[in-house]
SEDRENLUM-640818 format. One record per residue (C-alpha): z, y, x; residue in one letter. Coordinates in steps of 0.001 Angstrom, whole numbers, plus 524288, in hexadecimal, padded with zeros to 5 digits. Example, Ala and Ser with C-alpha at 12.3 -4.5 7.8 and 13.67 -1.06 7.14 Angstrom:
# residues 2
GUTOR     pz     py     px  code
GUTOR  81E78  7EE6C  8300C     A
GUTOR  81BE4  7FBDC  83566     S
***
This chain:
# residues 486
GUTOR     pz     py     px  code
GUTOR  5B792  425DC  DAF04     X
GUTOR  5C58F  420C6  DB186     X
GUTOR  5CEC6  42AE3  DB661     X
GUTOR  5C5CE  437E4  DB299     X
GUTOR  5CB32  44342  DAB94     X
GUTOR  5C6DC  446F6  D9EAB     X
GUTOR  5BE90  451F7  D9D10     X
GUTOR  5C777  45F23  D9BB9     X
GUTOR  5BF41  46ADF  D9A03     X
GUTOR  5C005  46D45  D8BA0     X
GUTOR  5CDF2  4636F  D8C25     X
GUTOR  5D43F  46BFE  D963A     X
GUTOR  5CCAC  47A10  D92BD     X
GUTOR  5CF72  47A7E  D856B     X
GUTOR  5DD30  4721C  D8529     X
GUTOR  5E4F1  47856  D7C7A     X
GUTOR  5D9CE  476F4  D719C     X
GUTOR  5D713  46915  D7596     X
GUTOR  5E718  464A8  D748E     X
GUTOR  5E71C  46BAF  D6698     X
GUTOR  5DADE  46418  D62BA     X
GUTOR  5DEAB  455E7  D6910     X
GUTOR  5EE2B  4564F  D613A     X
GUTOR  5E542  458F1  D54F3     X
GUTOR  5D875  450C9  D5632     X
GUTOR  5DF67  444A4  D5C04     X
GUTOR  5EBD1  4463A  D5112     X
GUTOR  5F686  448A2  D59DF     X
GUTOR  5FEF6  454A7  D56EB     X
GUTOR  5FAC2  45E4D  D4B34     X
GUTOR  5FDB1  46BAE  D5141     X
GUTOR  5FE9D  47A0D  D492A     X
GUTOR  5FCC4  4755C  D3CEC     X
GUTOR  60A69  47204  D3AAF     X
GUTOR  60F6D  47EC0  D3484     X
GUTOR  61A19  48057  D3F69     X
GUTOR  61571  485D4  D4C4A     X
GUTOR  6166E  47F01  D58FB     X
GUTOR  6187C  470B2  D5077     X
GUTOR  60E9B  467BC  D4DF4     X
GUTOR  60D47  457E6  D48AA     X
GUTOR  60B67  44BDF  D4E92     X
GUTOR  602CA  44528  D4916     X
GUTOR  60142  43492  D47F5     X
GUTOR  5F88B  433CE  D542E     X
GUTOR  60032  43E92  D5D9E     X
GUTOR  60CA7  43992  D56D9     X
GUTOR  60A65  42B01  D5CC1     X
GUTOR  60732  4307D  D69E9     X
GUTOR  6148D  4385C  D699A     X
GUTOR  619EE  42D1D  D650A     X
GUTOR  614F1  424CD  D6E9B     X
GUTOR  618D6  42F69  D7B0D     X
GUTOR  62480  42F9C  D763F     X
GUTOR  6267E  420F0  D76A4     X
GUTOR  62327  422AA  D850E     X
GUTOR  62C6D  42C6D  D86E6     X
GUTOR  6389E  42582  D819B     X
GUTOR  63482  4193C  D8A14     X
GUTOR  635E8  41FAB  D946C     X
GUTOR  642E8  42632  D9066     X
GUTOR  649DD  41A94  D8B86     X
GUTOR  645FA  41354  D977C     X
GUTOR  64CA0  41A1E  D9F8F     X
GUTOR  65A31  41C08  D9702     X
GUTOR  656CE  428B4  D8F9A     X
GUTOR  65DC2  426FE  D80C4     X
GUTOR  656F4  42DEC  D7472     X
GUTOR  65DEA  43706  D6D32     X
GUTOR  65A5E  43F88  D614A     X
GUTOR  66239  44C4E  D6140     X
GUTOR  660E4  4558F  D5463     X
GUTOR  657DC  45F25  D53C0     X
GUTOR  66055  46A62  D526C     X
GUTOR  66928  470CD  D5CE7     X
GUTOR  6737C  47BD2  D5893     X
GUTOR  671A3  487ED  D5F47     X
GUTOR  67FDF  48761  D66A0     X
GUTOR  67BE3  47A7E  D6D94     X
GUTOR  66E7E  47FC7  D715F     X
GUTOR  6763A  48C2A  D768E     X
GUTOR  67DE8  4862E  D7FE5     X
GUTOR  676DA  48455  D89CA     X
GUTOR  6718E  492D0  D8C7C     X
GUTOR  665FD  490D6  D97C5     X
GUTOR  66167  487C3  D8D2E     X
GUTOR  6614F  48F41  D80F3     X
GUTOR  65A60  49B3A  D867A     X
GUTOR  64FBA  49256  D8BD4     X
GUTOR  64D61  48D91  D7C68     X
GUTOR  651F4  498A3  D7524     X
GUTOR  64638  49DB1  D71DC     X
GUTOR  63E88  490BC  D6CFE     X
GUTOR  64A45  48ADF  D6348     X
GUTOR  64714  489FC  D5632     X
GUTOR  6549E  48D12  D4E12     X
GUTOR  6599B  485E3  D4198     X
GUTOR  66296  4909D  D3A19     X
GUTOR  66258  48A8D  D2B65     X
GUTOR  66565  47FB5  D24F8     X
GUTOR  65BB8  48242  D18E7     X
GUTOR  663FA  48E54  D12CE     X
GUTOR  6703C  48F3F  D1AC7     X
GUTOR  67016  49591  D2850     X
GUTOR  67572  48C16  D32FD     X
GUTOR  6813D  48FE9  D3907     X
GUTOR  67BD7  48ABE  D468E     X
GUTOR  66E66  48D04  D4A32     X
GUTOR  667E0  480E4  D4E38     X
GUTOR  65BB1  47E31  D576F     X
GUTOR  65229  4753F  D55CC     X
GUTOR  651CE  46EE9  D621C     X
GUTOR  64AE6  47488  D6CC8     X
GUTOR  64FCD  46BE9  D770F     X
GUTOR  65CF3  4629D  D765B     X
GUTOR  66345  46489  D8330     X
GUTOR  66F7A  46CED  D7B30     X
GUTOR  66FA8  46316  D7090     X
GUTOR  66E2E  456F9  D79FA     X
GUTOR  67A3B  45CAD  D81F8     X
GUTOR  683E5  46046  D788E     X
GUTOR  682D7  45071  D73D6     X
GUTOR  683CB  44B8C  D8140     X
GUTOR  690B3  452E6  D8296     X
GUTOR  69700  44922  D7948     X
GUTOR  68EFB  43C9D  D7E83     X
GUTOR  68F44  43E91  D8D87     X
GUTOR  69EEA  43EC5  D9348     X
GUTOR  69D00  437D8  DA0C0     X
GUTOR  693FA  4337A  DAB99     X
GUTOR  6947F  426B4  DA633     X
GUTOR  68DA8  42A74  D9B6F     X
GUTOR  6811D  4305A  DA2FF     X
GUTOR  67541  430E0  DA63F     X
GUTOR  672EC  43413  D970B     X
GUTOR  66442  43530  D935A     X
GUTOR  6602D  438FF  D86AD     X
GUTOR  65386  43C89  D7F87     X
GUTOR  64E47  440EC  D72EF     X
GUTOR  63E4F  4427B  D6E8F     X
GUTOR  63FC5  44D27  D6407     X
GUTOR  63A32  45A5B  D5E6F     X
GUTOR  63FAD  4664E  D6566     X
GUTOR  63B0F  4755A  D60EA     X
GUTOR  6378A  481B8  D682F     X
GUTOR  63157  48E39  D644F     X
GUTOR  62773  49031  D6C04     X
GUTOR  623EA  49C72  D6C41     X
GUTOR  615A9  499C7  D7590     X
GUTOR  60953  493FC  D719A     X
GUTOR  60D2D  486D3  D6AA4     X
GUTOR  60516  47B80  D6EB1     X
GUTOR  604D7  46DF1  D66B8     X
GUTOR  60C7A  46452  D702B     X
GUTOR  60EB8  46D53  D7B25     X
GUTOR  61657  47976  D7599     X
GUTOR  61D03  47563  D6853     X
GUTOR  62647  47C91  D614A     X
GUTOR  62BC4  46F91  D5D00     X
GUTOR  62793  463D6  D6641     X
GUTOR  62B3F  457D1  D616B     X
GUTOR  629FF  44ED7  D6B2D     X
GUTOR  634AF  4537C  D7518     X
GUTOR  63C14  44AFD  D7E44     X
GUTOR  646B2  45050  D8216     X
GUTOR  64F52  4470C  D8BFD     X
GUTOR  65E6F  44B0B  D91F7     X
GUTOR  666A9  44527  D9A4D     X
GUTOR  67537  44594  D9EFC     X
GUTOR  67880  443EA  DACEE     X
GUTOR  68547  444B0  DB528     X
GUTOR  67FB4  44BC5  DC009     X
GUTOR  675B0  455C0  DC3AA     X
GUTOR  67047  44B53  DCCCA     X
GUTOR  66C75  44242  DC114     X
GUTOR  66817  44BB2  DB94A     X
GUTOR  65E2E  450D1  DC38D     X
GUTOR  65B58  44128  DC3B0     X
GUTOR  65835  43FFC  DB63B     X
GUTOR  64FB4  44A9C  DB561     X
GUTOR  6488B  441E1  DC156     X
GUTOR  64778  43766  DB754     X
GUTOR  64329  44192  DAC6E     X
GUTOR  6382A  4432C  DB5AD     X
GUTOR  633BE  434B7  DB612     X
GUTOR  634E5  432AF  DAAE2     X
GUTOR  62CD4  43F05  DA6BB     X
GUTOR  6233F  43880  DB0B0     X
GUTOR  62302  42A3D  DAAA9     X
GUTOR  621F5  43063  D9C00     X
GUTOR  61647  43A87  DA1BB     X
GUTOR  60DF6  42FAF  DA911     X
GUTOR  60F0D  424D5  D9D6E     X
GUTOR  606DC  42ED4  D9600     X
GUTOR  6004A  4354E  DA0D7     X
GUTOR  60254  44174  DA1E7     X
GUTOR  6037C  44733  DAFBE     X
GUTOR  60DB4  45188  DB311     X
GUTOR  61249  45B37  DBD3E     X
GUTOR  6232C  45BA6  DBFDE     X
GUTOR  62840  468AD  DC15E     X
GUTOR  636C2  46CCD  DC2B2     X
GUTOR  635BE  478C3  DBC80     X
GUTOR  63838  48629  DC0E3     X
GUTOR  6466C  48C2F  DBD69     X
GUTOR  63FF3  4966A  DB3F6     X
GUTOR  63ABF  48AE4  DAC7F     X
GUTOR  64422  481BF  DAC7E     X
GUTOR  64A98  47B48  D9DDB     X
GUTOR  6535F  483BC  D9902     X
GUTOR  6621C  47D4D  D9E88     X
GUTOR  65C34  47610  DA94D     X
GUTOR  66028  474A9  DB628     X
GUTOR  651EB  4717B  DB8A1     X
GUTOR  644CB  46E13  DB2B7     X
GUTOR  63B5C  463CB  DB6D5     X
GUTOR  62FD2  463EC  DB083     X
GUTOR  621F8  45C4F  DAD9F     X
GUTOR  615CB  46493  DAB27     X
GUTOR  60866  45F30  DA7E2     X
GUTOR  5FA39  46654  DA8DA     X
GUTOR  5F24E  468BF  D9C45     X
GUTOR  5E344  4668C  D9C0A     X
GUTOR  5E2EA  4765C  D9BAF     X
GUTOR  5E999  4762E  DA7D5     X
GUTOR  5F675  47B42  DA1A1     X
GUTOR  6039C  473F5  DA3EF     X
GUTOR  60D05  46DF2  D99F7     X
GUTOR  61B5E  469E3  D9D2A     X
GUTOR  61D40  45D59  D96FD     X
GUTOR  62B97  459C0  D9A9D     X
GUTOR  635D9  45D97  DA086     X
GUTOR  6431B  45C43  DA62A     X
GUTOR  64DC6  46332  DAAC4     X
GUTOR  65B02  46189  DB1D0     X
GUTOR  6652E  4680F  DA912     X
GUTOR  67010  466A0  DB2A3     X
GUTOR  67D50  46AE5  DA96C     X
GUTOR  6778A  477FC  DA225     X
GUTOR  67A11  46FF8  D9501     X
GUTOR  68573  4660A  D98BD     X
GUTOR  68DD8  471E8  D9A58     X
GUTOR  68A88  478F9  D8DF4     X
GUTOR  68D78  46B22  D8577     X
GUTOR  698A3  466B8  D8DE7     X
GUTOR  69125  4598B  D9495     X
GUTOR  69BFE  4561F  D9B4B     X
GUTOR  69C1D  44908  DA1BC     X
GUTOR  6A6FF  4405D  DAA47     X
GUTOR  6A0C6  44082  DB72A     X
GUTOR  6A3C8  43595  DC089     X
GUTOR  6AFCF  43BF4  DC659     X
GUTOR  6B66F  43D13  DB946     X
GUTOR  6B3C9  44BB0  DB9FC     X
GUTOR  6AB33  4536D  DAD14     X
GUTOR  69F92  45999  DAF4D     X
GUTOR  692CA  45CDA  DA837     X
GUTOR  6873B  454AC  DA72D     X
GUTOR  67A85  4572C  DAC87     X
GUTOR  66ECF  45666  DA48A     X
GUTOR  65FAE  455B5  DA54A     X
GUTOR  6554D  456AA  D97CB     X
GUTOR  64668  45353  D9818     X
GUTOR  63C22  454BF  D8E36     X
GUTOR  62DC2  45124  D89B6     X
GUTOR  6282C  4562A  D7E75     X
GUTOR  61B6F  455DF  D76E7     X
GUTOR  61372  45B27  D8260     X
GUTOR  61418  44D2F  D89DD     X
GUTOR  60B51  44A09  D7E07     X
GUTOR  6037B  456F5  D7D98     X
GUTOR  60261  45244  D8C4D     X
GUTOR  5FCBD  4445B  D8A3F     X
GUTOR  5F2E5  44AD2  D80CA     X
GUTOR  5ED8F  4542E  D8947     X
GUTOR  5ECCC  44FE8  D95A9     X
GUTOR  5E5EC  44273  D93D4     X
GUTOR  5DBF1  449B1  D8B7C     X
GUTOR  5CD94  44CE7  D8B1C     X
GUTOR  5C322  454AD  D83F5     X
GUTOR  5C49B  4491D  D7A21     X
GUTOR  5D3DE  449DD  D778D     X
GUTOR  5DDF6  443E8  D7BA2     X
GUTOR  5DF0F  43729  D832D     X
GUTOR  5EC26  42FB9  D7F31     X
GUTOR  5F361  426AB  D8A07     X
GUTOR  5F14B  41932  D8519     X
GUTOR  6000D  41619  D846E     X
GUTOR  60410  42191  D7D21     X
GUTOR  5F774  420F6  D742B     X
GUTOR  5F8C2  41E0F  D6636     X
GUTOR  5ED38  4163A  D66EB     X
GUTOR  5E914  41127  D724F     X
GUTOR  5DBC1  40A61  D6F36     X
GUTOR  5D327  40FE6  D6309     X
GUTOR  5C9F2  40323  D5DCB     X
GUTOR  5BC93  40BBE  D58DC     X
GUTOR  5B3FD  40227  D51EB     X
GUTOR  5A5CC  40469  D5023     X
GUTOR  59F72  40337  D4486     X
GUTOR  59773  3F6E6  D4259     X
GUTOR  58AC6  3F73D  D39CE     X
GUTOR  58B75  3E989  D3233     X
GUTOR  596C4  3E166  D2CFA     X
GUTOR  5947B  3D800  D39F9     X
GUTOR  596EE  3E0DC  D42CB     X
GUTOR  5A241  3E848  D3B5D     X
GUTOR  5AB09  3D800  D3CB4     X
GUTOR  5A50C  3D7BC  D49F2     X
GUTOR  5ADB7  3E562  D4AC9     X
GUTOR  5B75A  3E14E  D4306     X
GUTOR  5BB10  3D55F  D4A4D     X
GUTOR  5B96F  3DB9F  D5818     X
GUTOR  5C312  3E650  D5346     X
GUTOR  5CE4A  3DC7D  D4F5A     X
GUTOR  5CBB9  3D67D  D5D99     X
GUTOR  5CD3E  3E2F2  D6492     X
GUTOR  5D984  3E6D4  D5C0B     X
GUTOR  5DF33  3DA63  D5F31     X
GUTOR  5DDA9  3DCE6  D6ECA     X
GUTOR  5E54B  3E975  D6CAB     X
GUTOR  5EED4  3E4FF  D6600     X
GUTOR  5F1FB  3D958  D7036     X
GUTOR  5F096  3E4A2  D7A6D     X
GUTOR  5FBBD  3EBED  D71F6     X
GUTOR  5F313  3F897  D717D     X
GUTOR  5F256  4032C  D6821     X
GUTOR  5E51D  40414  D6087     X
GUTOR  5DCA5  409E2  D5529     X
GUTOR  5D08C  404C2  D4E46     X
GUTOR  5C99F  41158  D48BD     X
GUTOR  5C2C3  40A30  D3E01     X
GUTOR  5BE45  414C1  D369E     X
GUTOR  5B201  41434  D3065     X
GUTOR  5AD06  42273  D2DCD     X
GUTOR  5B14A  42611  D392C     X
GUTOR  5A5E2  425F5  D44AB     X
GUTOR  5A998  41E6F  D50B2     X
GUTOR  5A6AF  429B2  D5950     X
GUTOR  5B010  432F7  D5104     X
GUTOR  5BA7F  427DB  D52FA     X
GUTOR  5B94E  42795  D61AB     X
GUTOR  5BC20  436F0  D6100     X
GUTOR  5C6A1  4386C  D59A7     X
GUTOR  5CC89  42BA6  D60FA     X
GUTOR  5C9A8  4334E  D6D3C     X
GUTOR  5CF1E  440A4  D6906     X
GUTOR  5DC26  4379C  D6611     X
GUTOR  5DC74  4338A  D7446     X
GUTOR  5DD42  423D6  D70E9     X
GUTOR  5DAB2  41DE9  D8058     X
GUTOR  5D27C  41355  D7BD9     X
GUTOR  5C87A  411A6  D7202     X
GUTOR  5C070  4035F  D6F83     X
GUTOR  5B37A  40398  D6806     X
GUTOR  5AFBE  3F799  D6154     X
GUTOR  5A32B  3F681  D5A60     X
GUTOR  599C8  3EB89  D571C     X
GUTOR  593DC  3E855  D6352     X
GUTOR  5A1B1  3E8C6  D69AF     X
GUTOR  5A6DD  3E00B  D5E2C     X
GUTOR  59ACF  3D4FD  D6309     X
GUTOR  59D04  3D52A  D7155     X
GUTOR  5ADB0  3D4F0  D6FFA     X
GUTOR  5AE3B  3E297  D76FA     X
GUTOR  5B3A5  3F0B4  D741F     X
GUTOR  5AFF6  3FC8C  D79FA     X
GUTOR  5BC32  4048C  D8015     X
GUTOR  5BB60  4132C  D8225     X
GUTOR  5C702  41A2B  D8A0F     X
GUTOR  5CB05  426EE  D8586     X
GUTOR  5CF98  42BE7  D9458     X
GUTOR  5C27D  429E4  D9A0D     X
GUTOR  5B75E  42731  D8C87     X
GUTOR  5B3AC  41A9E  D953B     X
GUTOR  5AD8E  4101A  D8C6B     X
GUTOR  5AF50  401E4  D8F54     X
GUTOR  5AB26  3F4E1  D88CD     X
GUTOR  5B668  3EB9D  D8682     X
GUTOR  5B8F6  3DD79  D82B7     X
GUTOR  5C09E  3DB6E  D7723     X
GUTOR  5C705  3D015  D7CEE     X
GUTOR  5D050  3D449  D8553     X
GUTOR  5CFE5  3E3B9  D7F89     X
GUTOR  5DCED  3E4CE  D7D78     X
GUTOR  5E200  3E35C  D8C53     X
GUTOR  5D699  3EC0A  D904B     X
GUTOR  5D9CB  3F612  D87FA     X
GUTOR  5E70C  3F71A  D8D70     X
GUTOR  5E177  3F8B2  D9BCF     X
GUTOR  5D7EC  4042F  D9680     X
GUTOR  5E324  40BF8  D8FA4     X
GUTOR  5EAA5  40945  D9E1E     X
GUTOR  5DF83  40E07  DA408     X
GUTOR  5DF62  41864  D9AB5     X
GUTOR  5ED2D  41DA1  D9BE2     X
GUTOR  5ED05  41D18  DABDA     X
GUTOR  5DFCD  42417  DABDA     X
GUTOR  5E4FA  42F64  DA144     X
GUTOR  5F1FB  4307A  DAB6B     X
GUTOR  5E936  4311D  DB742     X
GUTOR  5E011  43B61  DB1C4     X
GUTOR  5EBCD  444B0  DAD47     X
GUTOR  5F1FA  443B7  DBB68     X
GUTOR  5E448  447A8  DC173     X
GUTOR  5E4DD  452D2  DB7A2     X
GUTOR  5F062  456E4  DBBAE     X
GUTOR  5F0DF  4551F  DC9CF     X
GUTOR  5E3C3  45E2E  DC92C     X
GUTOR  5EA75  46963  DC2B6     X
GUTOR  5F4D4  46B15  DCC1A     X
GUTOR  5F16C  474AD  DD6D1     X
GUTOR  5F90C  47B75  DE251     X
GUTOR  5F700  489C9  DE734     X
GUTOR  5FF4B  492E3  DF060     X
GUTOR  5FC37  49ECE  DEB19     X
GUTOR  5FF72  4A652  DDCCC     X
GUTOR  5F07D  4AA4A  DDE7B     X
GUTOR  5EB97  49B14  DDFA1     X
GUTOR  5F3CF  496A6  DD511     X
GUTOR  5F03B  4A057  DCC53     X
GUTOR  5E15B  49BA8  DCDAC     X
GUTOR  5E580  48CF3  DCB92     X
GUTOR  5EB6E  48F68  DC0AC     X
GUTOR  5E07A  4974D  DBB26     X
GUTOR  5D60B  48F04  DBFA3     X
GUTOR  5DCF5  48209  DBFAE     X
GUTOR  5E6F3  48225  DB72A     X
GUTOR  5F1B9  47842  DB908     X
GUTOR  5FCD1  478D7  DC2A2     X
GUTOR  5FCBB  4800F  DCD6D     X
GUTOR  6089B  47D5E  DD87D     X
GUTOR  60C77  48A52  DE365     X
GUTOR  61736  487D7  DEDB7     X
GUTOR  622F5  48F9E  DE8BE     X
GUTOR  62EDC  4943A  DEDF3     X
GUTOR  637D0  4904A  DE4AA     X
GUTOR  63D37  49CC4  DDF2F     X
GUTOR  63C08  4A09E  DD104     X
GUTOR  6373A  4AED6  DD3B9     X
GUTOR  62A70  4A760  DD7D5     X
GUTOR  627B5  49E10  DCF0B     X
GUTOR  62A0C  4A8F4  DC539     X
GUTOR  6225C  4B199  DCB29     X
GUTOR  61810  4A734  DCD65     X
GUTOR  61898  4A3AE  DBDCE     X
GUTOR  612E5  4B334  DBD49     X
GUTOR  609C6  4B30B  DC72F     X
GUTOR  602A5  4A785  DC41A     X
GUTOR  60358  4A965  DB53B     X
GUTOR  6081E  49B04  DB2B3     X
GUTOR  6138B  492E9  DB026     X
GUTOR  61CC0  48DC5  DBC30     X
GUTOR  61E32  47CA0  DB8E2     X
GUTOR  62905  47B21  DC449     X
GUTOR  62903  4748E  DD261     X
GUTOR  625FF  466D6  DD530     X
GUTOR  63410  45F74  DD5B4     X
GUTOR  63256  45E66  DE319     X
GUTOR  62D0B  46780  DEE21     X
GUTOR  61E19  464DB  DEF88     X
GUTOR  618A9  460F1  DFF0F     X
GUTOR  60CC5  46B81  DFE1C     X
GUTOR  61568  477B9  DFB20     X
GUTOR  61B5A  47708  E07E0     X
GUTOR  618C9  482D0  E1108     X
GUTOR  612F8  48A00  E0589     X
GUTOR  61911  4946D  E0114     X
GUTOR  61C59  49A89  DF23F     X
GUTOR  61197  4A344  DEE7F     X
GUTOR  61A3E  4AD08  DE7CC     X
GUTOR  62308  4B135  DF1CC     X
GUTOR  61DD9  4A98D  E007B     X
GUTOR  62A2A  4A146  E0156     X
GUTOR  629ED  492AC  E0418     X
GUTOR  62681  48B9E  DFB1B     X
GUTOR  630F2  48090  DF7AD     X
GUTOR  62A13  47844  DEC27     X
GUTOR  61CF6  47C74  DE295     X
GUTOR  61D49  483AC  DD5D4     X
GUTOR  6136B  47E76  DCAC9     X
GUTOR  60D05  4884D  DC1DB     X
GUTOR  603DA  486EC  DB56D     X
GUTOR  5FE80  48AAA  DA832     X
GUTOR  60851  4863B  D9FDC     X
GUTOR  60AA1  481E7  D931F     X
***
C-alpha cells in the first residue's frame, strides 16, 4: 500500500467543510467563535504543531545568518506613508489605533500590517557602510488586515499570527537579486522538511508586493483543486531606502542607498501541512513536526493476570521509545472504547499508533498501524524503538512523495483560451499557455478564462518554444500559470 494516495472524493469534494471540521475535531485552531471576525485560537494540540513548524523555520534561518528581531506592533501613520506604491497597496486592509482610552492620539497609529516602513526607518541609524552588510533580519509575529473577502481559518485571517516576515540589506542590486535566490532555497528546504510540494512563480507586474521591484512567489494546490500562495518574496530594489535615507559608504568612498529584499510565511504553511497530507479520516501529521509521534492504545485485559501481563509489556515498550528519543502517548482511558480511541487518534493525524493487548503482552510483540497507508504490522518489543523510527521515516518520505504526485497531476498545459477554460473546469488545478509577455494579455487572459494569473516559471520553459500566445498570435517567450485561487 506504500506510496498510494488517500482516498479524496468526499476529502477533495467537500474541502472547505472537511478543513473546518479537522481544526475542530482534531483540537487545532478554534475558528468563529472568538467574538472578533477573521481571529481564531490555537489551541494545546495545533499550538505544539505551530510551535514545532516554527522551530523548523528558525533552524533554518539562523543557520544560515538570519538574526531575530521583535519590532512593536504599532507603526505611525507618517512612517507607513512614506513610501507611496506601498501604502496604496495596504491602505485599504490597516486597522487604525486613534485613542488612548479617552484622549484622541495626536498621530494615528497602525497596527502592523507588514514592517518593511518600520524595519527601514531603524536600519537608517544601524546600517552606514558596506562593511556593515549583508544585514538579515527576521521577526515571527502577529500582523492585521481587513479583509474585506470570505475569511477562512488559517488561510485568510484578519489577524494571522504566525507571520514570518524576513529583510535584508544589500550594497548592490546584484546581491539583492542573490538573496532573493537564497530566499528561494531556503523556502524550498523549509517546504520539503514538512512536505508540502510547491509551484515558483515570479509574479506578474499587476500582482506584484506593493514597493517591489519584483515578486517571486510559491503557490501550492488544495485538495479542491484551488491554489494557495504560501510565501513569498520580492526584490525591493531602493523604493524604501530612499524614503528613510539608507544611505551606505560604498566601496569607493562614495554614498548611496541600500538595496533591499523581504520574504514571508505565514499561517497557511500550516493550513498547508494539514490539508494536503490528509484523508477522509483527517489529517496525517509529518512525524517530525508531530506533537506525538507514536500513540501506545492498550487493550483491555479481562483478569488481573492479564492486566500485569499488560502492565509490564507497556513499561517495556515505553522504555524502547524513550531510548529511541520519540514522542509518545499511552491512551489509558478506561471508559473510553478502544475503537473510539483509534478514531479520535486518527482524526488528530498521530503517524503511528501501537496496540498492545494480552496476547501481544505473552508473545513480547505490539501491533503497529501507520496512519499514511492503515497498514497493520506485528512487531517485537525488543528492538521497537529503532523500528519505530524507520516506520515514521518511511512515513514522512511516503506523505512527501504522495503530495508531489498530487501535484505534478494537477498541472496541465493547453494552447488555446478554449482548452484552458475546460481544464480548469473539469480539472481544476494549474493550467500553463505560452504567452507573449505583455500585460494587455495576461490581463486579458485573467478575463477570459475567469481565473487568477500565478506568474511565469523563473526561467523560460523548453516546450513553449514555437508556440505562440493565445491572446494576441505572437511568440511566445516563457508560459503564464492560471488557477482558482484562494
Amino acid at each position: 500500500m506504500q506510496g498510494q494516495a488517500p482516498p479524496r472524493e468526499r476529502w477533495s469534494r467537500e474541502f472547505p467543510r472537511w478543513f473546518d471540521w479537522v481544526l475542530e475535531e482534531a483540537g487545532i485552531y478554534d475558528y468563529g467563535r472568538y467574538p472578533v471576525k477573521g481571529m481564531g485560537v490555537w489551541m494545546p494540540y495545533g499550538f505544539q504543531i505551530r510551535r514545532r513548524v516554527v522551530e523548523l523555520i528558525r533552524s533554518v534561518l539562523d543557520s544560515t545568518g538570519h538574526e531575530e528581531v521583535l519590532f512593536p506592533l504599532l507603526i505611525p501613520e507618517h512612517l507607513l506613508r512614506r513610501e507611496s506604491e506601498h501604502i496604496r497597496g495596504f491602505e485599504g486592509e490597516v486597522y487604525w489605533v486613534t485613542h488612548g482610552g479617552r484622549e484622541p492620539l495626536d498621530v494615528k497609529l497602525a497596527l502592523r500590517p507588514t514592517s518593511e516602513t518600520s524595519i527601514s526607518y531603524m536600519e537608517s541609524f544601524w546600517i552606514k557602510s558596506y562593511r556593515d552588510l549583508p544585514r538579515k533580519f527576521y521577526q515571527i509575529v502577529s500582523i492585521f488586515r481587513y479583509e474585506t473577502k470570505a475569511t477562512r481559518p488559517l488561510i485568510r485571517l484578519r489577524e494571522v499570527t504566525t507571520f514570518k516576515e524576513a529583510h535584508t540589506v544589500h550594497e548592490s542590486f546584484e546581491d539583492a537579486d542573490r538573496q532573493v535566490g537564497e530566499a528561494i532555497e531556503l523556502y524550498k528546504r523549509i517546504f520539503d522538511e514538512l512536505g508540502i510540494p510547491y509551484v515558483i512563480s515570479r509574479r506578474p507586474e499587476w500582482d506584484k508586493f506593493a514597493g517591489a521591484v519584483y515578486t517571486v512567489a510559491f503557490d501550492l494546490v488544495m485538495p479542491d483543486g484551488r491554489t494557495l500562495q504560501i510565501g513569498t518574496a520580492h526584490h525591493l530594489g531602493q523604493n524604501f531606502t530612499i524614503p528613510f535615507e539608507v544611505r551606505i559608504q560604498l566601496r569607493d568612498e562614495s554614498l548611496d542607498y541600500a538595496w533591499q529584499t523581504s520574504y514571508g510565511l505565514s499561517d497557511r504553511v500550516i493550513a498547508s501541512l494539514i490539508a494536503v497530507h490528509g484523508d477522509d479520516r483527517g489529517p496525517v501529521i509529518p512525524p517530525n513536526v508531530a506533537p506525538i509521534q507514536v500513540v501506545i492504545v492498550p487493550i483491555p485485559a479481562k483478569t488481573e493476570e492479564e492486566r500485569r501481563l499488560v502492565e509490564e509489556a507497556l513499561e517495556r515498550v515505553k522504555s524502547e521509545l524513550e531510548r529511541a528519543g520519540l514522542r509518545y502517548h499511552v491512551d489509558s482511558r478506561e471508559d473510553v472504547r478502544p475503537g473510539r480511541k483509534f478514531y479520535e487518534w486518527e482524526a488528530k493525524g498521530v503517524p503511528l499508533r501501537l496496540e498492545l493487548g494480552p496476547r501481544d503482552a505473552r508473545q513480547g510483540t505490539v501491533v503497529a498501524a501507520r496512519r499514511d497507508t492503515g497498514e497493520k504490522k506485528t512487531l517485537p518489543i525488543e528492538g521497537l524503538g529503532e523500528e519505530a523510527r524507520r516506520l515514521l521515516e518511511e512515513i514522512r518520505a511516503n506523505l512527501r512523495r504522495r503530495a508531489w504526485q498530487w501535484l505534478r497531476s494537477m498541472v496541465h498545459r493547453a494552447e488555446s483560451v478554449e482548452e484552458a477554460k475546460r481544464l480548469l473546469e473539469e480539472k481544476r488545478g494549474i493550467v500553463e499557455l505560452p504567452w507573449c509577455g505583455r500585460e494587455e494579455c495576461g490581463l486579458r487572459l485573467e478575463e477570459q478564462v475567469d481565473a487568477g494569473v500565478l506568474g511565469s516559471p523563473l526561467e523560460p520553459p523548453e516546450w513553449v518554444r514555437g508556440k505562440r500566445c493565445p491572446v494576441c498570435g505572437r511568440p511566445a517567450v516563457t508560459s503564464i500559470r492560471v488557477a482558482k485561487k484562494y
